[in-house]
MDAnalysis code that builds the backbone (N, CA, C; Angstrom):
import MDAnalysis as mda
import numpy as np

u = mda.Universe.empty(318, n_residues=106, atom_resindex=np.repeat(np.arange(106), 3), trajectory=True)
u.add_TopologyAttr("name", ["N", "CA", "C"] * 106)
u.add_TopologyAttr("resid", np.arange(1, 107))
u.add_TopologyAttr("resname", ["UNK", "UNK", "UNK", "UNK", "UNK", "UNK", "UNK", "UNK", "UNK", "UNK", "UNK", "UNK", "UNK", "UNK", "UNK", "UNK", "UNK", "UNK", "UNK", "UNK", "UNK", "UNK", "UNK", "UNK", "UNK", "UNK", "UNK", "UNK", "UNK", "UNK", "UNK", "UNK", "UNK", "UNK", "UNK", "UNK", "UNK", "UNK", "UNK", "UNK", "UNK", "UNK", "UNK", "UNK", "UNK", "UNK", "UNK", "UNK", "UNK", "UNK", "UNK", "UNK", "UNK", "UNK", "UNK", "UNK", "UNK", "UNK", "UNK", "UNK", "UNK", "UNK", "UNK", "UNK", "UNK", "UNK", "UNK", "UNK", "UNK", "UNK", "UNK", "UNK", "UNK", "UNK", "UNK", "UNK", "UNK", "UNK", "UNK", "UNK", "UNK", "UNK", "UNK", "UNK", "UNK", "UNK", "UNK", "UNK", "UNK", "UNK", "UNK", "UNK", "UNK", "UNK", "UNK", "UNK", "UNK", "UNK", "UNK", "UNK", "UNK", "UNK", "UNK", "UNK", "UNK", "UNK"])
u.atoms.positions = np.array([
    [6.257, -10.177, -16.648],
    [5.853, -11.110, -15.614],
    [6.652, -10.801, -14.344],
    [6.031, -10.521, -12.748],
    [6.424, -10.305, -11.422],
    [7.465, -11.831, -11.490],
    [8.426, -11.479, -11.041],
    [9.258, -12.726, -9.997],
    [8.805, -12.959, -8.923],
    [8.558, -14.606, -8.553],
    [7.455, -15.063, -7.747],
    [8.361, -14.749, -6.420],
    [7.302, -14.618, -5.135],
    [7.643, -14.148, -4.062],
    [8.562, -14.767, -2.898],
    [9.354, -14.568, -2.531],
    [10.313, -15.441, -1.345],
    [9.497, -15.298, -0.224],
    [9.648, -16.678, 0.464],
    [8.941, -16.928, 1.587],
    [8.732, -15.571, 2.957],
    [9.815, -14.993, 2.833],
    [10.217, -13.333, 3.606],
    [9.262, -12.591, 2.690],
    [9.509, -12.402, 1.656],
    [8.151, -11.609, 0.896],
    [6.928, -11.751, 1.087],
    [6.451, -13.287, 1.251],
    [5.369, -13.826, 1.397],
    [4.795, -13.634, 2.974],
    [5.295, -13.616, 3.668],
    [5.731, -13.539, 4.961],
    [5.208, -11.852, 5.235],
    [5.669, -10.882, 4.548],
    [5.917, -10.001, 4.751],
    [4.433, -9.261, 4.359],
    [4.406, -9.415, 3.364],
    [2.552, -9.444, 2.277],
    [1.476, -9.600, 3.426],
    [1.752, -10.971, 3.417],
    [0.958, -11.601, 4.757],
    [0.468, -10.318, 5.775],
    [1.868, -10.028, 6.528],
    [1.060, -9.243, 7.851],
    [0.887, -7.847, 7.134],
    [1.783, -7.564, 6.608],
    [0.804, -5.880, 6.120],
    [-0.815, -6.055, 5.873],
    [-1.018, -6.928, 5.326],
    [-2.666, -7.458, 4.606],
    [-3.368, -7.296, 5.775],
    [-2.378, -8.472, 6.901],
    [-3.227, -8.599, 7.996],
    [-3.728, -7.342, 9.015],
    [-2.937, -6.414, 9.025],
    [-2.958, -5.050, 8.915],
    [-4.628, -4.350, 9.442],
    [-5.216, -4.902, 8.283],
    [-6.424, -4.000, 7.379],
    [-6.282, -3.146, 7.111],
    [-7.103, -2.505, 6.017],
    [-6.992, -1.415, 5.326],
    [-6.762, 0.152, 6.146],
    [-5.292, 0.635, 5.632],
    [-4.579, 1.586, 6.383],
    [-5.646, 3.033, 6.389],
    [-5.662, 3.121, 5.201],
    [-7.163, 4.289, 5.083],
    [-8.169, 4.456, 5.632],
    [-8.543, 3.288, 5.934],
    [-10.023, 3.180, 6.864],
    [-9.401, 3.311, 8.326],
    [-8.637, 2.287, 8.355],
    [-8.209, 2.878, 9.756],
    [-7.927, 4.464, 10.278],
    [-6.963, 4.812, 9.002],
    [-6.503, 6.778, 8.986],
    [-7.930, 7.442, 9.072],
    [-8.809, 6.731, 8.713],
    [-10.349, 7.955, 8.541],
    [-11.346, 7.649, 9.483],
    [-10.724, 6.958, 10.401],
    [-11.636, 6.427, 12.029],
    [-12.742, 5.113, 11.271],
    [-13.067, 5.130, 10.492],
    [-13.432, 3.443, 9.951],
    [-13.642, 2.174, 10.495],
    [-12.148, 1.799, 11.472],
    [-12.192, 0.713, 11.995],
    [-11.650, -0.110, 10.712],
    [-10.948, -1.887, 11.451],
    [-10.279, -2.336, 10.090],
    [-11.177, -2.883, 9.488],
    [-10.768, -2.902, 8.012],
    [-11.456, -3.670, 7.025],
    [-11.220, -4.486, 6.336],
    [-10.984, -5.464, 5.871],
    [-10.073, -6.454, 5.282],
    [-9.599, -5.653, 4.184],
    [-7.967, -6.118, 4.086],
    [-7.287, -5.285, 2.778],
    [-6.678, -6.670, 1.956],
    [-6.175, -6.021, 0.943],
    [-5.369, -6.818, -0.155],
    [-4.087, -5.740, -0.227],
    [-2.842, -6.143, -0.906],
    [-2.046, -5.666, -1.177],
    [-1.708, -5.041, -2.175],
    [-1.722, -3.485, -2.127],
    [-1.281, -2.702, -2.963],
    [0.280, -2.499, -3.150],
    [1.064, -2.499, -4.458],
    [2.337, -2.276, -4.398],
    [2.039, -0.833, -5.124],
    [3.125, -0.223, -4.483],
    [3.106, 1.088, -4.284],
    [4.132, 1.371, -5.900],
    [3.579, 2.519, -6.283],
    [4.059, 2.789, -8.069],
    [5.327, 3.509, -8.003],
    [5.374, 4.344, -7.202],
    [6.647, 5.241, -7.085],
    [8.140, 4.687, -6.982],
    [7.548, 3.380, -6.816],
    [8.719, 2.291, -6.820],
    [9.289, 1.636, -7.951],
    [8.039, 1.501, -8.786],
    [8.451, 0.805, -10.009],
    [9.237, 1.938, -10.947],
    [9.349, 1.165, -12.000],
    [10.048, 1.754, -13.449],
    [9.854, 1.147, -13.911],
    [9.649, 1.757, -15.551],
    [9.570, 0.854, -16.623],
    [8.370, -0.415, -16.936],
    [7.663, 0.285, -16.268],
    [6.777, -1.004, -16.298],
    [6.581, -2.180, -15.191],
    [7.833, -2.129, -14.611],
    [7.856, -3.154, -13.346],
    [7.420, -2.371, -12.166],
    [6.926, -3.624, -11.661],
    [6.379, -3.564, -10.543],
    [7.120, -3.602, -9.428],
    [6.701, -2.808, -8.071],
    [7.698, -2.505, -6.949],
    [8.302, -3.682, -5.950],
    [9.078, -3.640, -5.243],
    [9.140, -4.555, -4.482],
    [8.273, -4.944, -3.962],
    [7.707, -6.968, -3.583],
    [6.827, -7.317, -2.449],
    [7.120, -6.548, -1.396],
    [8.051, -6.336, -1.035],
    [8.082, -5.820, 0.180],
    [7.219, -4.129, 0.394],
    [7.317, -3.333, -0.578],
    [6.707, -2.039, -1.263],
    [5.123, -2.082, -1.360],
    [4.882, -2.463, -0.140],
    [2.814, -2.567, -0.372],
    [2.151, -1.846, 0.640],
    [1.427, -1.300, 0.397],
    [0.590, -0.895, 1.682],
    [-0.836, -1.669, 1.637],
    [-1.473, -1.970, 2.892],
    [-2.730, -2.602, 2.764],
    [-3.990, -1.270, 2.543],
    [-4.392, -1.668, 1.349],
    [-5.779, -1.032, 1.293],
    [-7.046, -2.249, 0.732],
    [-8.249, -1.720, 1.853],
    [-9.470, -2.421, 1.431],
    [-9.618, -2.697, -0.501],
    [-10.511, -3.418, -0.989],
    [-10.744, -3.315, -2.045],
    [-11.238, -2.147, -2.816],
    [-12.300, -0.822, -1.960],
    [-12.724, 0.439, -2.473],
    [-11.682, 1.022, -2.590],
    [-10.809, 1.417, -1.901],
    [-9.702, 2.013, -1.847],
    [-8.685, 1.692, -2.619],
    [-9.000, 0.467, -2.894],
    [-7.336, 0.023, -3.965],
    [-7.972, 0.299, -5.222],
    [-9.004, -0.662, -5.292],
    [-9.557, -0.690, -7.054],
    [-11.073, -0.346, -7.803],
    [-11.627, -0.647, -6.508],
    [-13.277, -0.694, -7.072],
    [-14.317, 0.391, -6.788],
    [-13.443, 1.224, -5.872],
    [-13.982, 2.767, -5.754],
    [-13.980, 3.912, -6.375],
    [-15.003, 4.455, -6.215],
    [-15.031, 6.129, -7.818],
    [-13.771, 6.619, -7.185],
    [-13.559, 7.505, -8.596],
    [-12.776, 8.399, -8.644],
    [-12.871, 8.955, -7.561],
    [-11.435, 9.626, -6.289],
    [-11.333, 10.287, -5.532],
    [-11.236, 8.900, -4.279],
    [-11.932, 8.104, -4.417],
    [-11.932, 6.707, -3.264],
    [-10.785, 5.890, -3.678],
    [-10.768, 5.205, -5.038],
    [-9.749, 4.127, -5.483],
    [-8.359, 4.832, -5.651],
    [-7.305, 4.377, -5.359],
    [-5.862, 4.704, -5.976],
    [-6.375, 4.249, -7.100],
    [-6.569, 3.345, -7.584],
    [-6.079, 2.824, -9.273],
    [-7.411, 3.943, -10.008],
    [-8.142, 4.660, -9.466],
    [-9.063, 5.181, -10.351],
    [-8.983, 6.550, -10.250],
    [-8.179, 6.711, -9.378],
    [-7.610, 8.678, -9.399],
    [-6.411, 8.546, -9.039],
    [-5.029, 8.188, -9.029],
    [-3.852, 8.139, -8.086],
    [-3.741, 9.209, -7.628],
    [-3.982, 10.731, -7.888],
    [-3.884, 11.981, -7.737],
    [-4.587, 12.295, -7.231],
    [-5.934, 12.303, -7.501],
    [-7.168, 12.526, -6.219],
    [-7.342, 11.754, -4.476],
    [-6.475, 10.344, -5.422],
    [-7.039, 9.388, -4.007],
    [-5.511, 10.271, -3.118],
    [-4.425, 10.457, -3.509],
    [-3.226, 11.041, -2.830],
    [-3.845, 12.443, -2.160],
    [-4.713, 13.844, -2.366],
    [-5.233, 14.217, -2.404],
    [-5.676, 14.163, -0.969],
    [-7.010, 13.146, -0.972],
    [-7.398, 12.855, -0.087],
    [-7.311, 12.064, 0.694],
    [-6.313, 11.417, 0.912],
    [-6.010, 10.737, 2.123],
    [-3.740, 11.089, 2.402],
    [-3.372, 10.463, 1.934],
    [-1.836, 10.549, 1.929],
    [-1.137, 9.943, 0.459],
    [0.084, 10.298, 0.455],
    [0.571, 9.851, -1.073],
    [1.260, 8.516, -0.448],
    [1.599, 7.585, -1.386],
    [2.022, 6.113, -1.188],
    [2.854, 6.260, -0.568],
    [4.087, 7.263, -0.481],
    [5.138, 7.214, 0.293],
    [4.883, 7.391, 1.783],
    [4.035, 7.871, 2.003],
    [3.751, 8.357, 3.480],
    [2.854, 7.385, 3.656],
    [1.731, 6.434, 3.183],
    [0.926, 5.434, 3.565],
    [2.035, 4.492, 3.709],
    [3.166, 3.973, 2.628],
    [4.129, 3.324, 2.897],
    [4.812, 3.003, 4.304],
    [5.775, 4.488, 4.509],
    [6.162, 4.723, 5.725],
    [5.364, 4.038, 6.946],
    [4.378, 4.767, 7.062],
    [3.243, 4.189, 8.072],
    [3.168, 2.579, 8.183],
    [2.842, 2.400, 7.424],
    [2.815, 0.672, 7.390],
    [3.996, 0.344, 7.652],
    [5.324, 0.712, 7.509],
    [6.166, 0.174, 8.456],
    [6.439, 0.449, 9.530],
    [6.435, 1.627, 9.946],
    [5.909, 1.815, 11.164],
    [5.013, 0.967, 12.060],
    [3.802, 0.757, 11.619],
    [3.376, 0.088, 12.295],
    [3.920, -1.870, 12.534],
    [4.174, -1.844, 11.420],
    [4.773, -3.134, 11.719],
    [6.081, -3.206, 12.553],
    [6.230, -2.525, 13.124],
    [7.785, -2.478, 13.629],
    [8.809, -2.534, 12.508],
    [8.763, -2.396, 11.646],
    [10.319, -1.944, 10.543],
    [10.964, -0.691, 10.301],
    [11.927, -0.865, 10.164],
    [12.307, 0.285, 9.654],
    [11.936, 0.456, 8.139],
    [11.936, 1.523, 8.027],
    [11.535, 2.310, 6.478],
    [12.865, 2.570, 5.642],
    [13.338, 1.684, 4.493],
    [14.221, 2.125, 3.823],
    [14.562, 3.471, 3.223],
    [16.030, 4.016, 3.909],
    [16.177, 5.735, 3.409],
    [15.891, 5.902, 1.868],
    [16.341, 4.773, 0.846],
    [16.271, 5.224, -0.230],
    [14.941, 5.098, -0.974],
    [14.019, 4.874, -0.038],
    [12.295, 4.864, -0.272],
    [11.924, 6.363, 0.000],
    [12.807, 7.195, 0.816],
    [11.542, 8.415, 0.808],
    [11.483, 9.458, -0.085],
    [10.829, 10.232, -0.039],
    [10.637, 10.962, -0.987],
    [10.696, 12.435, -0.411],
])
């Protein structure tokens, strides 16, 4: 079970989401409403990454798209073709004005 989110987490979720989907935007698209992906390279063991560790992707892109479209349905293909989580990561803080934690890159 995730440990429920601190208001800064929540906070934080929030505007990445608000974002829209980083992919569509990266592929000239225009935004699309996203949900929050937590990024895997973060976890271990089964746990899940920091709230803070999300990038916004639309719903095709996170879960409900074929192979090569969804992260959750190719992680390797969808990295492939667009960027790997660490570098969609990065970006999203970037754009939010944050800095990118050193011990996040890869």
């Amino acid at each position: 079970m995730s440990k429920a989110m601190t208001k800064v987490e929540r906070q934080h979720v929030e505007a990445t989401v608000a974002m829209g989907c980083i992919v569509c935007r990266n592929e000239g698209y225009g935004e699309t409403p996203a949900e929050a992906h937590h990024v895997r390279y973060l976890g271990s063991m089964g746990r899940r990454a920091p709230h803070t560790a999300v990038i916004p992707l639309c719903h095709a892109h996170h879960r409900t798209g074929p192979k090569g479209v969804a992260y959750h349905a190719a992680p390797w293909t969808f990295e492939a073709a667009y960027m790997t989580e660490a570098m969609l990561l990065e970006q999203t803080y970037d754009e939010l004005g944050l800095t990118f934690p050193d011990e996040w890159r890869r």
